[in-house]
C-alpha positions in Angstrom: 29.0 -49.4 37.6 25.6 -50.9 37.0 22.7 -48.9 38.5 20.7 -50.9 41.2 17.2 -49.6 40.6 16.7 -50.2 37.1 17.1 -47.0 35.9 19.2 -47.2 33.5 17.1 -50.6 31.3 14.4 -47.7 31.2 17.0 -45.2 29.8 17.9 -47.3 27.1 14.7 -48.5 26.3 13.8 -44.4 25.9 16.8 -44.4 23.9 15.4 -46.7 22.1 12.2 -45.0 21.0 14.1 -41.7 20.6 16.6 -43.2 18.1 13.2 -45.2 16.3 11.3 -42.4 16.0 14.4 -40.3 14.5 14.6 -43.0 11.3 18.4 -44.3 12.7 16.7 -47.3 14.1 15.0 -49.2 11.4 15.5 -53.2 11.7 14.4 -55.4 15.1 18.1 -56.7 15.3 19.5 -53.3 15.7 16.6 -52.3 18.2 17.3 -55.1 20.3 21.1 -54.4 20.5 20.4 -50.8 21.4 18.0 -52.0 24.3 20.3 -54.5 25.6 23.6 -52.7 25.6 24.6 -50.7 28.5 26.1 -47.5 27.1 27.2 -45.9 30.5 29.7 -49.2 31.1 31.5 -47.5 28.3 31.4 -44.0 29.7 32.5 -45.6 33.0 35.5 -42.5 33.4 33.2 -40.2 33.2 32.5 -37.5 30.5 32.0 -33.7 29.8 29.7 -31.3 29.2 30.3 -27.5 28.2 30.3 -24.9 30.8 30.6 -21.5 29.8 33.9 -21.1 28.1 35.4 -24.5 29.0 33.8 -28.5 29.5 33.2 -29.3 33.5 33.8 -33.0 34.1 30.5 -35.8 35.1 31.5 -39.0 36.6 29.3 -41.4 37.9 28.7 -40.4 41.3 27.1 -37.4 39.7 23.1 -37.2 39.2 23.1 -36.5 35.9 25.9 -38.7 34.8 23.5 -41.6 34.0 21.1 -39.5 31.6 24.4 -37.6 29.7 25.0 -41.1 29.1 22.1 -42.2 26.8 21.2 -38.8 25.5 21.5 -39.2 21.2 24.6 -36.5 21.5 28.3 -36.8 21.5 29.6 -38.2 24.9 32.8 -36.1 25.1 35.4 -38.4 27.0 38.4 -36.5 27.3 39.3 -33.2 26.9 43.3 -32.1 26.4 43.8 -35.9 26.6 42.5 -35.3 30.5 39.9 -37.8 31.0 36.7 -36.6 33.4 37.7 -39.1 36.5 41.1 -36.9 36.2 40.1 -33.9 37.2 37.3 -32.3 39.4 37.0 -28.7 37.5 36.1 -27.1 34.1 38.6 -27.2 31.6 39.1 -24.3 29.6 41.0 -26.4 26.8 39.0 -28.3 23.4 37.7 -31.6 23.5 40.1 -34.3 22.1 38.2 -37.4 22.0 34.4 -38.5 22.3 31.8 -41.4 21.8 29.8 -40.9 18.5 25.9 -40.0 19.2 24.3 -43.0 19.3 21.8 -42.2 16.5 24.9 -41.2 14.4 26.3 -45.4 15.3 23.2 -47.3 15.0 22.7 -45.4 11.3 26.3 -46.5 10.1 25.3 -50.1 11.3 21.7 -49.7 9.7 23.4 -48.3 6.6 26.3 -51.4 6.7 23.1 -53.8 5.3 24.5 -56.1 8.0 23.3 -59.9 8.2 23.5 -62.3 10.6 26.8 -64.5 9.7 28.7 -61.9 8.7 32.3 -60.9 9.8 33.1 -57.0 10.4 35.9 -54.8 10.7 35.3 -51.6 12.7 38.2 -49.1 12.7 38.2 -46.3 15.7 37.1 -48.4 18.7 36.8 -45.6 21.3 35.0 -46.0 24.0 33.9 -49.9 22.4 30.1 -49.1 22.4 29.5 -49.4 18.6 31.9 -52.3 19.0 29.8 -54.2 21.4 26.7 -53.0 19.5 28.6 -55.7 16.8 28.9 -58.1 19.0 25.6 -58.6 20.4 24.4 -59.0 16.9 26.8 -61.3 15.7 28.3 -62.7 18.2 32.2 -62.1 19.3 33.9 -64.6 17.0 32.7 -62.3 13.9 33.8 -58.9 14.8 37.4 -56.8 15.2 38.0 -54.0 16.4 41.4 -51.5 15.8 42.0 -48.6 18.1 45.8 -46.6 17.5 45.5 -45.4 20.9 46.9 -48.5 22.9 45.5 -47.1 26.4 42.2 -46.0 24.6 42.1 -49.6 23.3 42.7 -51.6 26.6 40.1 -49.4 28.6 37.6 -50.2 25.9 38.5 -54.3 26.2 38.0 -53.9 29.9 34.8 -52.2 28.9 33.7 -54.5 26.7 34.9 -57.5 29.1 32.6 -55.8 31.6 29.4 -55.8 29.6 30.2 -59.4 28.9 31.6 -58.8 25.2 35.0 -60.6 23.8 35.3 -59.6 20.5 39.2 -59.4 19.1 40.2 -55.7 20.2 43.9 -54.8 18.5 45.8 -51.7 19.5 47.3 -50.6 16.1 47.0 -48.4 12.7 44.0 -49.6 10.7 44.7 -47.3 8.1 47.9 -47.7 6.5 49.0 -51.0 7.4 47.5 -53.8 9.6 49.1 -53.7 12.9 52.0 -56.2 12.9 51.8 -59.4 14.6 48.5 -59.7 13.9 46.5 -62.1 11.5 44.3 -60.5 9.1 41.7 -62.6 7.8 41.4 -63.3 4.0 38.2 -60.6 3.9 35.8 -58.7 6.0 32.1 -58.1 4.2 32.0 -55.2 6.0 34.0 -51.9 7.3 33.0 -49.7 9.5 34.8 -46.9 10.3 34.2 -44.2 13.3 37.0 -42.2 12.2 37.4 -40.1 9.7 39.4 -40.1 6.4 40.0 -38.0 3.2 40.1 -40.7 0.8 39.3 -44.5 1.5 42.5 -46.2 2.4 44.4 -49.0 0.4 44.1 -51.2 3.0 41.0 -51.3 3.6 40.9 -52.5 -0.2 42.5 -55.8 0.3 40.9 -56.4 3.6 37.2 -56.0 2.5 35.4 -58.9 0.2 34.5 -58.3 -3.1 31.1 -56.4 -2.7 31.9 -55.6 0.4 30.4 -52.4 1.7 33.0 -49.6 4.0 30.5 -47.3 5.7 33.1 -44.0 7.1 33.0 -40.7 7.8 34.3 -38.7 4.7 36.1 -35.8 5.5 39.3 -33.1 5.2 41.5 -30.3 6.6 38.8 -27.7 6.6 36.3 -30.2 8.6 33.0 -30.7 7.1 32.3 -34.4 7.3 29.9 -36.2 5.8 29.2 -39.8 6.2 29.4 -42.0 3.4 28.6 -45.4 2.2 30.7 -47.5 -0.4 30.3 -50.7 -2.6 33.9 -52.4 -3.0 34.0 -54.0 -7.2 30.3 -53.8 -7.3 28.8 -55.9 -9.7 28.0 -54.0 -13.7 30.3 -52.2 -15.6 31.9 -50.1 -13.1 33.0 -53.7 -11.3 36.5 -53.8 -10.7 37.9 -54.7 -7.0 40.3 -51.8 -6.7 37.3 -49.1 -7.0 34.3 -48.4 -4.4 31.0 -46.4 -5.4 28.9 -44.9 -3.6 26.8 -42.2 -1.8 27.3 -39.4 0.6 24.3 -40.7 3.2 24.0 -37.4 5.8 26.3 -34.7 7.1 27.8 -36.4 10.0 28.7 -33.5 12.7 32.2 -32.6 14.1 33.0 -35.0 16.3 34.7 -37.5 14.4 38.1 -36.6 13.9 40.1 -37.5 11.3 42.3 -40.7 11.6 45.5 -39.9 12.9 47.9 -41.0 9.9 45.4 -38.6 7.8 45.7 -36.1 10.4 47.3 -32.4 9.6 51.1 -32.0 9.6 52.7 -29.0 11.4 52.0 -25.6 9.7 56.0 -24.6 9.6 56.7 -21.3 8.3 54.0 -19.9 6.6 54.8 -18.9 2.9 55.5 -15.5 1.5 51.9 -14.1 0.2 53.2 -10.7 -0.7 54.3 -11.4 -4.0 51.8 -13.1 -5.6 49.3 -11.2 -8.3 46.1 -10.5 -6.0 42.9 -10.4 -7.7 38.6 -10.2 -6.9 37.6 -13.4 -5.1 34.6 -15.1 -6.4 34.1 -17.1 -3.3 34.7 -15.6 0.3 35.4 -17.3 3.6 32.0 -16.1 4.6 30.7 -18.6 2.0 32.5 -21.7 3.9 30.2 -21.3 6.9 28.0 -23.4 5.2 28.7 -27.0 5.9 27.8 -28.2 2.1 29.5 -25.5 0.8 32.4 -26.1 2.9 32.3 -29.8 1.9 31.7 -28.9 -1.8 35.2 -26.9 -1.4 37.1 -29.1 0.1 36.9 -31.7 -2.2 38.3 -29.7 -4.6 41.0 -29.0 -1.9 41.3 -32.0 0.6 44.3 -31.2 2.0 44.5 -27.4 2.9 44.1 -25.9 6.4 42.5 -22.9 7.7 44.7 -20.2 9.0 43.2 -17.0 10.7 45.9 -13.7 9.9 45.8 -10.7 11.1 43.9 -9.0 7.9 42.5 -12.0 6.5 42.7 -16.1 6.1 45.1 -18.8 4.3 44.3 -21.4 3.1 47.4 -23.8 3.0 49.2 -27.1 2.6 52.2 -27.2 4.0 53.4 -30.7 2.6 52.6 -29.4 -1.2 53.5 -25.6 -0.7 49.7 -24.7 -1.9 48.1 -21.8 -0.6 45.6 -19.5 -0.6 44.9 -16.1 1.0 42.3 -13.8 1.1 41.6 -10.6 2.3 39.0 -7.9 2.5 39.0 -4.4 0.4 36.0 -2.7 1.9 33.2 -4.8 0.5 35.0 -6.8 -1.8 37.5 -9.7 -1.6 40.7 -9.8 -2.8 42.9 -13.4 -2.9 46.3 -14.4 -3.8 47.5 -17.5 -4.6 50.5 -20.0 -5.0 51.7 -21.3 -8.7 49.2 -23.5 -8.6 46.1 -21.9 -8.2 44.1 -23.7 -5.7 41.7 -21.5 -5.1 40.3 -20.8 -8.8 39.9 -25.2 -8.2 37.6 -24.1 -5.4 35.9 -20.9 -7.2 34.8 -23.6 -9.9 33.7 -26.1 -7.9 31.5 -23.9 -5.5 30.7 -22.0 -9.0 29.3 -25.5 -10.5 27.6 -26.6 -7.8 25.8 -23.0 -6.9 24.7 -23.4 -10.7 22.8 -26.7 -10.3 21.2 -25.4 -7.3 23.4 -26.0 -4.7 22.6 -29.9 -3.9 22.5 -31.3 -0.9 24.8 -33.9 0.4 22.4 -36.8 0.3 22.2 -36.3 -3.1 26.2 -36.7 -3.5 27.9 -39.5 -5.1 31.2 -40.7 -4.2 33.9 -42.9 -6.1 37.4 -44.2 -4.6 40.6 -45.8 -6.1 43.2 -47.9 -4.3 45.3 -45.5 -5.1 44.0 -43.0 -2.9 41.9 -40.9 -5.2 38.0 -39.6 -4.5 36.2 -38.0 -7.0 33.1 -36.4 -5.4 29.4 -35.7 -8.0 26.1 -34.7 -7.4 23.5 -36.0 -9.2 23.4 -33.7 -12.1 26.7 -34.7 -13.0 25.7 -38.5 -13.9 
């Protein structure tokens, strides 16, 4: 697995510079994990890369396997659940899982405000880089790792075993209850989560210290993620163990899905749009190409899904019967709407945040209950 003639050492120590030079690599520690970490070990099954319409697999025999594996880009592992080592032509299906860039894993970790000593919690092992990233910094004993996927999570211990990394690797739901027949400990003082999730979880709540920090991927149903950086019960008035504050940090791309137990249900049967009141839309699906904008309406609207028709889009959630749909009149937009009118919630927040000059995400604030609620701000609204 290991190449022979020291090419991949230089690799990572370009990797290195790349990911310095970018601003995600800002502390020694982090530097020297990055330098001494082989990332290919974890890409060991190969991965993909896009070929005209479909994603051609690249295992290591191949060339250009070796650089694919420490470009700062989405390693895409498996494609229709087909890993690369599985197949030996393009695959005309979508990707279904993938390693995080490595500049987007080393800022999460440079964002955590990690020290030495410190025990953390990292939810969505994968392929176990960012994992063993942990580990060479603090040392097995100190980090845990939770995968759902229970082959995903014993490739990535032999993975980790191979680079000479131990750390505790648990195949189980870190998001809505610790995986049975496994300790927790009394507190993490940090989260970090490469999957994403609409609202911060409960558990995560009672598993992280008080002013703990959760670093995750914030995102929804319509799929603009951004990542995000919270303060469990920080100290001042707002302290209270059962609340996190925080800050929206940097979009964070589209290739961290959402956890599984947030996932979409099933569509079903679509509901019956025809008799609802149609009127002028003040915001257009055209609008939502915009990744902030996008972001801006979905948290007004966390849980509704995109659904192309045949003279238009819906916007719908099939759990709460909420839905939207819109459709075009020559040059203007008409939209119709369930008894509860979801989409004047997303005409008003687009509206607002078009009106304080459309900030962008960095400049986001972001609180969390327990109780699974998010209320998203921008700085003009403090």
């Amino acid at each position: 697995m290991t190449p022979d003639n020291g090419r991949d050492e230089a690799l990572r120590a370009e990797l290195t510079r790349t990911l310095t030079a970018a601003g995600h690599l800002r502390t020694g520690a982090w530097r020297n994990a990055v330098e001494a970490v082989p990332r290919h070990t974890f890409l060991g099954d190969g991965v993909f890369r896009r070929c005209g319409g479909g994603w051609e697999p690249v295992t290591a025999g191949h060339p250009d396997w070796l650089p694919l594996c420490y470009r700062d880009a989405p390693a895409v592992t498996r494609v229709a659940g087909i890993r690369a080592d599985e197949v030996g032509s393009a695959i005309p299906r979508k990707p279904t899982h993938s390693c995080p860039a490595p500049g987007l894993a080393v800022r999460m970790l440079e964002e955590a405000g990690i020290e030495d000593g410190m025990r953390v919690l990292h939810i969505g092992t994968g392929t176990g880089y960012l994992t063993a990233l942990l580990s060479h910094r603090l040392g097995d004993d100190r980090v845990t790792t939770v995968e759902i996927n229970p082959d995903i999570a014993q490739r990535a211990r032999k993975s980790l075993a191979r680079a000479g990394y131990y750390p505790r690797v648990i195949a189980g739901d870190g998001v809505t209850g610790w995986p049975p027949g496994h300790r927790a400990p009394a507190s993490w003082d940090r989260i970090i989560s490469t999957c994403a999730v609409i609202t911060v979880p409960s558990l995560w709540f009672g598993l992280i210290r008080p002013e703990g920090r959760i670093v995750t991927p914030l995102s929804g149903r319509l799929g603009a993620t951004a990542l995000a950086r919270f303060t469990v019960g920080e100290g001042g008035p707002l302290s209270d163990p059962h609340v996190a504050i925080g800050r929206l940090i940097a979009p964070a791309g589209t290739d961290l899905p959402l956890a599984r137990p947030q996932g979409p249900p099933p569509l079903g049967p679509l509901p019956d749009i025809g008799s609802a009141e149609e009127r002028p839309a003040l915001v257009v699906p055209a609008d939502l190409g915009d990744p902030t904008a996008r972001f801006v309406a979905q948290a007004a609207a966390p849980w509704i899904q995109h659904v192309g028709l045949p003279d238009g889009h819906l916007y719908w959630d099939p759990e709460a019967k909420v839905w939207a749909a819109l459709r075009q009149d020559g040059e203007k937009w008409l939209v119709r709407q369930s008894a509860y009118p979801i989409w004047n919630r997303v005409e008003e927040q687009i509206t607002r945040w078009r009106a304080d000059s459309s900030p962008a995400l960095h400049e986001f604030s972001v609180a969390a209950t327990v109780d699974g609620h998010l209320v998203t701000m921008w700085d003009s609204d403090l």
